[in-house]
C-alpha positions as CSV (number, residue, x, y, z in Angstrom):
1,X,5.2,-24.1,-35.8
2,X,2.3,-26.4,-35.5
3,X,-0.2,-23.6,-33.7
4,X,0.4,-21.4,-36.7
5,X,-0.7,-23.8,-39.5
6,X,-4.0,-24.4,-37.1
7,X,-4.9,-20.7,-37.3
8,X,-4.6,-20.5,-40.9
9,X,-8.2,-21.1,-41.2
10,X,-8.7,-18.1,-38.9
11,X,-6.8,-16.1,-41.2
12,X,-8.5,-17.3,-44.2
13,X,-11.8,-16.5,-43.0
14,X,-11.4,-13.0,-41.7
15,X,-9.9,-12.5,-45.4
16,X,-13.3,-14.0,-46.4
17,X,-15.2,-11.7,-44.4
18,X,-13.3,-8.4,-45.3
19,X,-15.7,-7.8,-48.2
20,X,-18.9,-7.5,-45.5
21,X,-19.0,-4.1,-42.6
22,X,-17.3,-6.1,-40.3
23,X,-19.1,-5.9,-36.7
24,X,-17.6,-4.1,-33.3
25,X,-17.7,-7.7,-31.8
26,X,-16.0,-8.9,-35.3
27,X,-13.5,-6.6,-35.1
28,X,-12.6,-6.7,-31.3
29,X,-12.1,-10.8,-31.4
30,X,-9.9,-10.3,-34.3
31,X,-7.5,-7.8,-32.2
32,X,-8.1,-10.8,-29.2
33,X,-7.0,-13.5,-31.7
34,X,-4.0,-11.8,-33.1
35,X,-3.0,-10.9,-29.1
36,X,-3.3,-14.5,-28.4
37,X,-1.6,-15.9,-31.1
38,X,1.9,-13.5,-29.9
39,X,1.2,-14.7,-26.0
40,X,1.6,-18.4,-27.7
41,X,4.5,-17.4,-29.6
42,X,6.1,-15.9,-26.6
43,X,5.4,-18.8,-24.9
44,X,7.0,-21.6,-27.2
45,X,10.0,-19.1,-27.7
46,X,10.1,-19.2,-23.7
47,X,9.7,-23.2,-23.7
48,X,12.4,-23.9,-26.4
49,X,14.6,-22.0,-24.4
50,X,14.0,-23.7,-21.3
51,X,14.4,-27.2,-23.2
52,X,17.7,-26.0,-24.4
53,X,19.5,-25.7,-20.9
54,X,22.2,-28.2,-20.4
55,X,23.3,-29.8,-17.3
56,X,26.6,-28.4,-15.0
57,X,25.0,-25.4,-15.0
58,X,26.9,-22.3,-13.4
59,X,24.7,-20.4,-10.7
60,X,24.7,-17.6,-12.8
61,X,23.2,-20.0,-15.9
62,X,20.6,-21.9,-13.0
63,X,19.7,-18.1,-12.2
64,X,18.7,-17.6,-15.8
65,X,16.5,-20.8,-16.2
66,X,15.2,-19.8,-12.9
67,X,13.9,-16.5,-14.2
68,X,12.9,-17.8,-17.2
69,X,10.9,-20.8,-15.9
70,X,9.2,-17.7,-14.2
71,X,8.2,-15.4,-17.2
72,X,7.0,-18.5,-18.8
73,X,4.5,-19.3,-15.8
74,X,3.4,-16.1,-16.6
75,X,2.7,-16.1,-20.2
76,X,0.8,-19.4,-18.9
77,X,-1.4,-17.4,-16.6
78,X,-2.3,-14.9,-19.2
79,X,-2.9,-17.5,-21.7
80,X,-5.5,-19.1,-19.1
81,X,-7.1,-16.0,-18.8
82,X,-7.0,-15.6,-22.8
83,X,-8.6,-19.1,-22.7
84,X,-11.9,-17.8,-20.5
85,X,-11.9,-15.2,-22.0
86,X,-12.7,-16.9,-25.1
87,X,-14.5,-19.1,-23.8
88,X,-17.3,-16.4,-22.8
89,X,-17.5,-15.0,-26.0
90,X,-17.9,-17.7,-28.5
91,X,-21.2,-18.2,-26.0
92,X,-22.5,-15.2,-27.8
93,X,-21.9,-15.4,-31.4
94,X,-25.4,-15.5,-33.5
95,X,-26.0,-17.9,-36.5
96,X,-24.2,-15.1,-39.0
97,X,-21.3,-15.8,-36.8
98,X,-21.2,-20.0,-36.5
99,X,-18.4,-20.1,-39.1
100,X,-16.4,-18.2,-37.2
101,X,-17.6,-19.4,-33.7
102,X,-16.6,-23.5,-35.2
103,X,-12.8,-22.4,-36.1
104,X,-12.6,-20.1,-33.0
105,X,-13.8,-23.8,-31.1
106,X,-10.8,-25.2,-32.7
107,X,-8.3,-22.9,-31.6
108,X,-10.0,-22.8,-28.2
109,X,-9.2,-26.8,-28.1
110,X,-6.0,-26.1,-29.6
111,X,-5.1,-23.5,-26.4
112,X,-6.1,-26.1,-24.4
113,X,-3.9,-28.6,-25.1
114,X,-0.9,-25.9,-25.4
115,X,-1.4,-24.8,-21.7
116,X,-1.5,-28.5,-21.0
117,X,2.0,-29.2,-22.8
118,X,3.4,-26.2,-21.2
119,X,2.1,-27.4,-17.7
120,X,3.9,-30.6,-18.2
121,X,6.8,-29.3,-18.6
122,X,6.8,-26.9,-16.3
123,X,6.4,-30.0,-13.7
124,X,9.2,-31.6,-15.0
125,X,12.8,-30.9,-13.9
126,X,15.3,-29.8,-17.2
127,X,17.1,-33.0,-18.4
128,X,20.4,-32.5,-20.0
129,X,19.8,-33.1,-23.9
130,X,21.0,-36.7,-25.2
131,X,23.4,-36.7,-28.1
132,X,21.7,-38.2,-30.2
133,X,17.4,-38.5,-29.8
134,X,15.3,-40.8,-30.9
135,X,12.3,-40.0,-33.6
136,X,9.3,-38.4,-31.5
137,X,6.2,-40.4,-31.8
138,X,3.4,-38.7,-32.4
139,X,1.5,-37.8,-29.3
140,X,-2.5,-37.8,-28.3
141,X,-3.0,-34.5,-29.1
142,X,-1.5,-34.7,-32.2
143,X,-3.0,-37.8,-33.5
144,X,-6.2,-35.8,-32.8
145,X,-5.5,-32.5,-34.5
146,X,-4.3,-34.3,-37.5
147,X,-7.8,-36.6,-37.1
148,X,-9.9,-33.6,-37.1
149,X,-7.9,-30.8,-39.8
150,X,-8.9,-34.1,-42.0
151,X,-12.5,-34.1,-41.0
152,X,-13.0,-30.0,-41.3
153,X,-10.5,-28.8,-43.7
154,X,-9.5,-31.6,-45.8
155,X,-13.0,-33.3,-46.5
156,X,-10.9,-36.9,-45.9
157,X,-13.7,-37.9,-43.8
158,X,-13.6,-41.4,-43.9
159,X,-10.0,-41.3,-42.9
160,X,-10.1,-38.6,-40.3
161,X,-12.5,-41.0,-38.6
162,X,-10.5,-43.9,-38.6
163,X,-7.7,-42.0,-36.7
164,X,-10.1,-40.8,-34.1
165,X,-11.7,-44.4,-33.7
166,X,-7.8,-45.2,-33.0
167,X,-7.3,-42.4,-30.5
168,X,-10.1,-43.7,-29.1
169,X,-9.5,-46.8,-28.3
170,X,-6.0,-46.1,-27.4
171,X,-6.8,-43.3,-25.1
172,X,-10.1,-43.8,-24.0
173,X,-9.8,-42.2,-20.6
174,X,-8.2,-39.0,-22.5
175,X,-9.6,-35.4,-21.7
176,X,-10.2,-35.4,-25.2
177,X,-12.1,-38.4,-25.8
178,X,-15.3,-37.1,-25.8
179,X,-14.5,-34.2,-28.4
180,X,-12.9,-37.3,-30.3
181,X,-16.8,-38.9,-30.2
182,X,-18.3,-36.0,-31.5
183,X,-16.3,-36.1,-34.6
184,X,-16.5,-39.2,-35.3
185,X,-20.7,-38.1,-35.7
186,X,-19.2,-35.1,-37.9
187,X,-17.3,-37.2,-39.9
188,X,-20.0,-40.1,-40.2
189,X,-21.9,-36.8,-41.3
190,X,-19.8,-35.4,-44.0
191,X,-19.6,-39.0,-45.8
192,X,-23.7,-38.6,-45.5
193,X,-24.0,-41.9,-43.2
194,X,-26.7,-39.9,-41.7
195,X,-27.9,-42.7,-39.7
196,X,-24.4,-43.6,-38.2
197,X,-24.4,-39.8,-37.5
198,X,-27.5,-40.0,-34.8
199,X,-26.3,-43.2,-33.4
200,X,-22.5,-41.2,-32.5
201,X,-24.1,-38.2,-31.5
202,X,-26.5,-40.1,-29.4
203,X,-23.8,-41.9,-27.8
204,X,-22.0,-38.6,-27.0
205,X,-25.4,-37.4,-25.7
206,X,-25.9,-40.5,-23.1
207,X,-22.6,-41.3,-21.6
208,X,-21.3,-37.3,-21.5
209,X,-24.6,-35.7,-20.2
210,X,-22.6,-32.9,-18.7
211,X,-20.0,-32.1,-21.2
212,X,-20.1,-29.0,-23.1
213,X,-19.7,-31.4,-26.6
214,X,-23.3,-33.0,-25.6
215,X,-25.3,-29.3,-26.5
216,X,-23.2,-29.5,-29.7
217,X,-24.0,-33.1,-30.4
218,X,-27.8,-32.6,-29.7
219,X,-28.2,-29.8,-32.0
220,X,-25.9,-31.7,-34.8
221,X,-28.6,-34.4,-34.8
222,X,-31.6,-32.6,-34.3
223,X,-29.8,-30.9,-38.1
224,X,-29.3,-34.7,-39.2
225,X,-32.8,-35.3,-38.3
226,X,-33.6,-32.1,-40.7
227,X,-31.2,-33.1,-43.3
228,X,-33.4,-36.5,-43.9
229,X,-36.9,-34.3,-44.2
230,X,-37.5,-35.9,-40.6
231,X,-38.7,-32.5,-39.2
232,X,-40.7,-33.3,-36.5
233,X,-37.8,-35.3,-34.6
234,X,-35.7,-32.7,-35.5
235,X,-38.9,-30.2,-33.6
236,X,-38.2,-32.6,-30.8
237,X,-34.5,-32.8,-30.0
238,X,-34.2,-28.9,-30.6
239,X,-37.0,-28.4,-27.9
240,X,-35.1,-30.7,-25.7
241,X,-31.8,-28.8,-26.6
242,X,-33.3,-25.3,-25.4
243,X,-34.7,-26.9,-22.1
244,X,-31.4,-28.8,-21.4
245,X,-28.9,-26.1,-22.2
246,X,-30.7,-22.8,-22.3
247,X,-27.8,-20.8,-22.1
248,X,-25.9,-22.5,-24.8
249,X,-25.2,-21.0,-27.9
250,X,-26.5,-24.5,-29.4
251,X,-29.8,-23.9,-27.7
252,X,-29.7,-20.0,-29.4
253,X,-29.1,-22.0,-32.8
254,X,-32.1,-24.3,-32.1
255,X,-34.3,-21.7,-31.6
256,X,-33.5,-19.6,-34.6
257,X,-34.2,-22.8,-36.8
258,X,-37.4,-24.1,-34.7
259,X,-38.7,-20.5,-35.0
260,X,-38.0,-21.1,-39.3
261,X,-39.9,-24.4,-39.4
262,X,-43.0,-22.8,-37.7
């Protein structure tokens, strides 16, 4: 399944991380991760069942659906509460942490748009299944996953930015557009277009203000600004960062480095 080749990463890097006295905090996320990643296998099992219903039901079959449907909403309430729950802690990881804290982002996004697949089809009444179906086209999300696993994993920046240029302009009103923006600046970043970096970022900055991608766009400049030798801009938009956002974990990351350019 798709979800489990996006936590590979997460696998990988606890692997990584086995050598070092892993932390209480470390350890605990872990035992959260692996408990969310059965409550998403629970709930695909539940939703491949659903889609598997056919039509001329008997009452006792419409019965069973009926139950189902239900168990399913609630392995979509827990996963909501998974998804808070996550969202609080990757609020508090330090700068030892930000490898893990980037991937757990990922699989945060990656929840997100689960719950949102689930939702849908939840809303939708059971069709009966066609005999013969059409090749599925790739969807939004999709487009975007595979856009981004390029950018992060695969080091095909230059391509993984052309696909999110496309989602862009294809799905511009998207609730992911404005993560979409924000990797286009990563991946402007990794082909060291440092320049075309600030721009994106800046852009993400002005027209998403109050999106939580903005504190992570700030300080991903004010580190392009650092990675040119231009320190005292970089001074500048890390001082803005910690006034903007000063409960951010962004703004906890700008400190630590303003405090080692002093």
């Amino acid at each position: 399944m798709i979800i489990w080749k996006r936590l590979l990463p997460i696998l990988a890097l606890v692997a990584l991380l086995a050598g070092c006295i892993p932390t209480q905090r470390q350890l605990t996320m872990e035992r959260d991760l692996e408990e969310m990643k059965r409550r998403l296998a629970a709930s695909e099992r539940a939703l491949a069942s659903q889609q598997n219903q056919r039509g001329d039901e008997t009452s006792n079959r419409l019965e069973t659906l009926s139950r189902r449907q239900a168990e399913l909403q609630a392995n979509l309430d827990a996963l909501r509460l998974e998804q808070q729950a996550l969202n609080g802690r990757l609020a508090d990881f330090s700068q030892a942490d930000n490898e893990l804290r980037d991937e757990l982002s990922l699989v945060r996004d990656d929840l997100g748009l689960k719950i949102s697949a689930i939702e849908d089809k939840l809303a939708k009444p059971t069709a009966k299944p066609q005999a013969t179906q059409a090749p599925v086209a790739e969807t939004p999300e999709d487009l975007y996953r595979r856009a981004v696993a390029m950018i992060r994993t695969e080091e095909r920046h230059a391509e993984g930015r052309d696909l999110l240029q496309r989602f862009l302009q294809q799905h511009p009103q998207h609730s992911l557009s404005v993560n979409a923006s924000y990797w286009v600046g990563e991946a402007y970043y990794g082909e060291k277009k440092y320049e075309n970096a600030i721009l994106q970022f800046q852009d993400v900055i002005d027209k998403h203000s109050d999106h939580p991608k903005a504190a992570a766009a700030q300080l991903k400049q004010g580190i392009t600004f650092q990675t040119l030798g231009d320190n005292q801009s970089a001074k500048a938009i890390f001082n803005k960062l910690v006034d903007t956002f000063p409960l951010s974990a962004e703004a906890k990351e700008a400190k630590r480095r303003l405090s080692s350019m002093s």
